[in-house]
N, C-alpha and C positions, 0 to 999 in steps of 0.2 A: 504493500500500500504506500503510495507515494504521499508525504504528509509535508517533509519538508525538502526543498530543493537550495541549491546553493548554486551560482552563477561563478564563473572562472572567465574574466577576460586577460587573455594569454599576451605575455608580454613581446615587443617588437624588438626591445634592445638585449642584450647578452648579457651573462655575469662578467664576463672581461669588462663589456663596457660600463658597466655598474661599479665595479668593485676597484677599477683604476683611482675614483673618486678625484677626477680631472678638476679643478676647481672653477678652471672657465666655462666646461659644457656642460656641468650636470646642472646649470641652472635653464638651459635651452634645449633640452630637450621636448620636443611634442609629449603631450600630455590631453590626447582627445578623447573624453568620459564615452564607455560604452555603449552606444547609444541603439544597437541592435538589441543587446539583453534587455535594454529600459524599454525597446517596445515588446520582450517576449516580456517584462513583468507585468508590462500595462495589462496586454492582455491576459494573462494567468490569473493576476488581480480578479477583473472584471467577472471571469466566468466561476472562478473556484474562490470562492470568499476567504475560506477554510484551510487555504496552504498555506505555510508560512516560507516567505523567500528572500533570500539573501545574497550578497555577491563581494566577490574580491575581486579589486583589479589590479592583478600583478605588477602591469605595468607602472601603474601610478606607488604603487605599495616599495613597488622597490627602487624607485625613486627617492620615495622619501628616504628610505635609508643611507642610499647612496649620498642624499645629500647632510648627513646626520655622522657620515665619514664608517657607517656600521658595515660589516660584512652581510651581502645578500646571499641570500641561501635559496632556492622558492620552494625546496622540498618543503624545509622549516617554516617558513611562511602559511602555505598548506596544508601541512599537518596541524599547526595551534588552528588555524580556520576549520578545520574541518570538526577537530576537536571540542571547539569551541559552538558548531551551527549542529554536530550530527545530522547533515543531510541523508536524506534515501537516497535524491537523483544529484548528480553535477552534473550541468550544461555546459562545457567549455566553446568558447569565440574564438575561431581560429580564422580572422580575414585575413592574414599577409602571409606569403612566405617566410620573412622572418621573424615569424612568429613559430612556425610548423614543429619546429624540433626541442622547444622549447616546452610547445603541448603534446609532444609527443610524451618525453619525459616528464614528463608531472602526471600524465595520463599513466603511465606503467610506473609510477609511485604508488597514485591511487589505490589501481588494484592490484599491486602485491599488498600494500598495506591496512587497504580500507575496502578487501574484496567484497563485500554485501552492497557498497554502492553501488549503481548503477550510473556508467556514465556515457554522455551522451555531445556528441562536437557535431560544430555548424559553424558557417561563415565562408564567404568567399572561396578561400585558398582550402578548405577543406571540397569545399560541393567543387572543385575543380578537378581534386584528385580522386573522387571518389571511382570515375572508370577506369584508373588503371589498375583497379584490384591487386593491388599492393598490400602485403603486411604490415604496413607504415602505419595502418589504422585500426591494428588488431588491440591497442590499447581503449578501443572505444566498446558499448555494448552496440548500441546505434550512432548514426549516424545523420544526421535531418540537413535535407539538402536543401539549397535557395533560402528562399525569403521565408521562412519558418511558421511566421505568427499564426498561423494556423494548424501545422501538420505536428506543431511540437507541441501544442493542446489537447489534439488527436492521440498519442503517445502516453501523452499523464494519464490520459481516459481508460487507453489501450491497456496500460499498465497495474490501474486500478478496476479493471476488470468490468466496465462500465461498458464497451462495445468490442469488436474485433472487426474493424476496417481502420487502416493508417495510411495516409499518401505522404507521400517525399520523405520517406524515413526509411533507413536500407538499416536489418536488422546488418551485425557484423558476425555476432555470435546466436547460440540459442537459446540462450542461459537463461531469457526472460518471454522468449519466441512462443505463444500456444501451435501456429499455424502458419507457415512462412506465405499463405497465399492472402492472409490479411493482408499485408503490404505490399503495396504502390510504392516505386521510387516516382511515379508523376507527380512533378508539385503543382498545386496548386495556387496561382497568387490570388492577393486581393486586387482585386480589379476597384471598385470606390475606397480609395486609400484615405478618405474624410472617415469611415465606419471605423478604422483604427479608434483607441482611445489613445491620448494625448501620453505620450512616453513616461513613466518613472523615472522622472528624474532624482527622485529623491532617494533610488537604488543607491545610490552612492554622495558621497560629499560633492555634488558638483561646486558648489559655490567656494568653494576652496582650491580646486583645480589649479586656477592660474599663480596661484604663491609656489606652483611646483616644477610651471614650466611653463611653456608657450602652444599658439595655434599656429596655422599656418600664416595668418595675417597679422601676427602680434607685435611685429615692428614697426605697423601702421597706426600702434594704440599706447596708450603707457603700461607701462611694464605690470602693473600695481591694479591692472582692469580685470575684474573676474570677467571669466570668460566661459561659452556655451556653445554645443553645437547644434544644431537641427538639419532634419531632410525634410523637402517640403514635395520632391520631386524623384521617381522610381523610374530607373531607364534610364535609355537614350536613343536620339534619332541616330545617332550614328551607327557605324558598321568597321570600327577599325578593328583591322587585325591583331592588333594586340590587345587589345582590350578583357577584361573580362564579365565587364557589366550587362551584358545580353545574356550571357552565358547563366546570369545570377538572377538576374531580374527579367527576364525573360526581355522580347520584342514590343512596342512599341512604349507609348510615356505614361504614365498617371500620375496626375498632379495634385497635391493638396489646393485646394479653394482657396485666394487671399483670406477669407476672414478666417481661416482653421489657420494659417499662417501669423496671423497677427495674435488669434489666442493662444496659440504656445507664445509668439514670443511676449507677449503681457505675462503668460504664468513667468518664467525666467527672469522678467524683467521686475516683476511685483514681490515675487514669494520666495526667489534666490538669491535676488539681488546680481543679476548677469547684466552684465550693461556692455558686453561686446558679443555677437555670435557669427559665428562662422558658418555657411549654408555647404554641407558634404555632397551636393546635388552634381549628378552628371553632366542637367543640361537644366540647369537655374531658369536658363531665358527662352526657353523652348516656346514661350506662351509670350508675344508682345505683350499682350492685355494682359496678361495674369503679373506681371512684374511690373507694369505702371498703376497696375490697381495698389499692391501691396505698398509701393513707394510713396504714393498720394494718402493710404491710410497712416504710413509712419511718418510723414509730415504734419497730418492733422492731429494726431500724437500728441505730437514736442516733443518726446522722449529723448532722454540723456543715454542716448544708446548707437552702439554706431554697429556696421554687421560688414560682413565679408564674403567673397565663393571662391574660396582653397582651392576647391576640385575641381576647377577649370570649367569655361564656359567654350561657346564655340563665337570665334572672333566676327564670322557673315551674321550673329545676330543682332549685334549692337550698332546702334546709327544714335546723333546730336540728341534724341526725346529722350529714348531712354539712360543712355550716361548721363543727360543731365537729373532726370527723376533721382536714379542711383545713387548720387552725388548729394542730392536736396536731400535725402532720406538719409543717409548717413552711411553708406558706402564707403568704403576707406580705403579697398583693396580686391583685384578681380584677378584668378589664376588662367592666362588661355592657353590654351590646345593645339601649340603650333605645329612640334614636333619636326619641320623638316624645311629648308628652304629652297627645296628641286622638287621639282614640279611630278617628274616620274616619281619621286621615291613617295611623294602625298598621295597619288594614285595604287602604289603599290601596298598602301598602309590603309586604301580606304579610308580615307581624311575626307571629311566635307570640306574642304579648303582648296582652293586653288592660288597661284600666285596671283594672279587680277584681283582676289576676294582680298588679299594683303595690302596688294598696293592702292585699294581701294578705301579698305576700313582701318588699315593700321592708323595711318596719317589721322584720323580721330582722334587719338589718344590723346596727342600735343594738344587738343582746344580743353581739353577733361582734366584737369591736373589736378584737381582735390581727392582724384583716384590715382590710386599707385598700380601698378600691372607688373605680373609676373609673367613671358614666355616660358612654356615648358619645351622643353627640343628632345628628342630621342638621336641620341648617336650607337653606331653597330650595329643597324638594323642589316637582316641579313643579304646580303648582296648590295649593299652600298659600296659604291664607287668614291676614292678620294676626293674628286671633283664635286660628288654631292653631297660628301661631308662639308668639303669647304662652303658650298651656295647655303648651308643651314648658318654658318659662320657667320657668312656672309647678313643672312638675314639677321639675325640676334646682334650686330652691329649697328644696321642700316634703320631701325625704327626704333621708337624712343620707348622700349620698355625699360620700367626702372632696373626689372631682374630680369635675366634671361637663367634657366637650368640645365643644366645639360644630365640627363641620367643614360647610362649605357642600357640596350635591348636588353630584355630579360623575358625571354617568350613564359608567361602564366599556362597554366595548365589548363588544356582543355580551351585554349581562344583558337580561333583559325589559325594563326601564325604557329603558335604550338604544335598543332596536329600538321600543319604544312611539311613541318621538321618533319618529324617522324615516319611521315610518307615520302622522305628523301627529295622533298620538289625543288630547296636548296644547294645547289652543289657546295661541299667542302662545309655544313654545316649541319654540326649534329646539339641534343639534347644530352648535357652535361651534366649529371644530378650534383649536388650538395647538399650540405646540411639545411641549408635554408632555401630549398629546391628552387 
């Protein structure tokens, strides 16, 4: 009987990098509250009055120690938690790669140590690896693929012996299995993404957050601004090969409604005390009207709050109306999606972007300057030519972003580009595993 549940968000950084206790970087470190588990507690909440639920985040936990000068351990960590909650089920959040190997190990701590729990991983970089049936995830009992908030409710039910049908949940073992034809690895998304209830944010200390590190926008803001995230937006129109947000969030967009947008950001802004937020959204500006709506209601506001989109928008959406809206509302920082400055390698990456769309809309930025802009650039993509390394170079000089990034290919698991590899359509490039796949 599933009574109490305990939440595990799996940490992105190392014990090397922790345990060095660098005095310049462990105050910069990203520090982004779980905001996947806060929408499985909302829901949990909502339907089972009667469970009691709880969460660690690794990530932020061993941070603080790190910066406290203590030795991080995360076995130690999660044994006093576990000790401390006696969970039946653990949910652990596994979105990154480098995070994988880190939940791998805490997951075969568990159960050597704490075999009666039942545990249970999702996020991202797991529903990515889940086809290559690997023992990588034999620390798991299930596994719940995609966007959860349903098929992981399905589960507690399944478990407490309440029905026998489960979608997007791949048993791994049998150990709690009646019938392996109960399960559906189909997930099912929410298609009106307004029916969610408003995230738990109160799963964890958000409003402390920022005394421990930074967002992605945090040097648009004082150092000293709590800080929040939210998703207002599931998808994307896009179709890059590298990407793995289709793959997660299935094909097309659903958008939260400006005013579901405005009442989370009043709870954060009322009850937490959040006065900076950072929007995690694919494709923020998908909706003209849905983003001049949202920006005319946080101007009629006043609010003492400024907000950001980390996770890149796509640069053909923005024209003078809405940077300036952006800007009025308190806008401070936009991340876009350049990735490449040759025209073939955008095509070969499936970019909505074309060089015309650049030399068209980049020169905007210069009239917008109470926004700061971050280009993201991919270098190593496979079969890139020197010449169209340089034209990306080239572009991350020639327009006036404040930051350009350059991050090396790193094909995700299960994206088109991934599986390209492995069907050999590359010459002279293969799939390299590590620790941090």
């Amino acid at each position: 009987m599933i009574k109490k549940i305990l939440f595990i968000n799996t940490p992105r950084l190392t014990l090397e990098q922790l345990n060095e206790h660098n005095e310049r970087s462990k105050y910069f470190w990203e520090v982004y509250p779980p905001l996947g588990l806060m929408y499985l507690s909302a829901c949990l909440k909502k339907e089972k009055k009667d469970l009691l639920i709880d969460a660690l985040d690794l990530h932020i936990e061993g941070i603080k120690k790190s910066q406290k000068n203590l030795k991080v351990n995360w076995e130690e960590i999660v044994k006093n938690k576990i000790e401390e909650t006696n969970p039946d089920l653990i949910g652990m959040s596994v979105m990154f790669g480098a995070s994988f190997e880190t939940a791998k190990n805490i997951g075969n701590f568990i159960k050597k140590n704490f075999p009666n729990v039942i545990i249970v991983s999702g996020g991202v970089h797991i529903s990515g690896l889940i086809k290559e049936k690997s023992n990588d995830l034999d620390f798991n009992d299930f596994v719940s693929v995609r966007e959860s908030e349903k098929h992981f409710f399905e589960l507690i039910e399944y478990l407490n012996n309440e029905h026998n049908k489960v979608t997007g949940v791949i048993p791994i073992n049998d150990r709690h299995v009646r019938d392996k034809m109960h399960f559906s690895p189909e997930a099912s998304i929410i298609e009106h993404v307004d029916e969610l209830p408003i995230p738990d944010f109160g799963l964890v200390d958000i409003k402390n957050y920022y005394k421990h590190g930074i967002l992605s926008a945090a040097q648009t803001v004082e150092y000293d601004t709590p800080l929040a995230t939210m998703q207002t937006v599931r998808g994307c129109t896009a179709r890059c090969t590298f990407c793995s947000v289709r793959n997660f969030n299935g094909f097309g967009i659903r958008t939260h409604s400006p005013e579901r947008v405005l009442k989370e950001m009043l709870l954060l802004y009322e009850k937490y005390g959040i006065r900076h937020i950072d929007f995690v959204d694919d494709d923020f500006t998908v909706s003209r009207s849905r983003v001049i709506k949202i920006c005319e209601m946080l101007i009629d506001k006043k609010l003492d709050l400024t907000w950001s989109i980390g996770n890149g928008v796509r640069l053909g959406t923005l024209d003078d109306e809405i940077l300036t809206c952006m800007a009025d509302s308190g806008c401070t920082y936009v991340s876009l999606g350049i990735e490449s400055g040759d025209e073939q390698m955008l095509k070969e990456m499936k970019k909505p972007l074309t060089k015309k769309i650049l030399e068209k809309k980049a020169p905007l930025l210069e009239k917008h300057l109470r926004i700061y802009y971050r280009a993201n650039f991919i270098t190593g993509y496979p079969g890139e030519k020197p010449e169209q390394l340089a034209a990306t170079f080239d572009c991350a000089e020639k327009y006036s972003w404040d930051w350009s990034l350059f991050s090396l290919c790193k094909p995700l698991p299960d994206t088109e580009l991934y599986n390209k590899i492995l069907e050999g359509k590359f010459d002279d490039t293969k799939i390299k595993y590590s620790k941090n796949r």
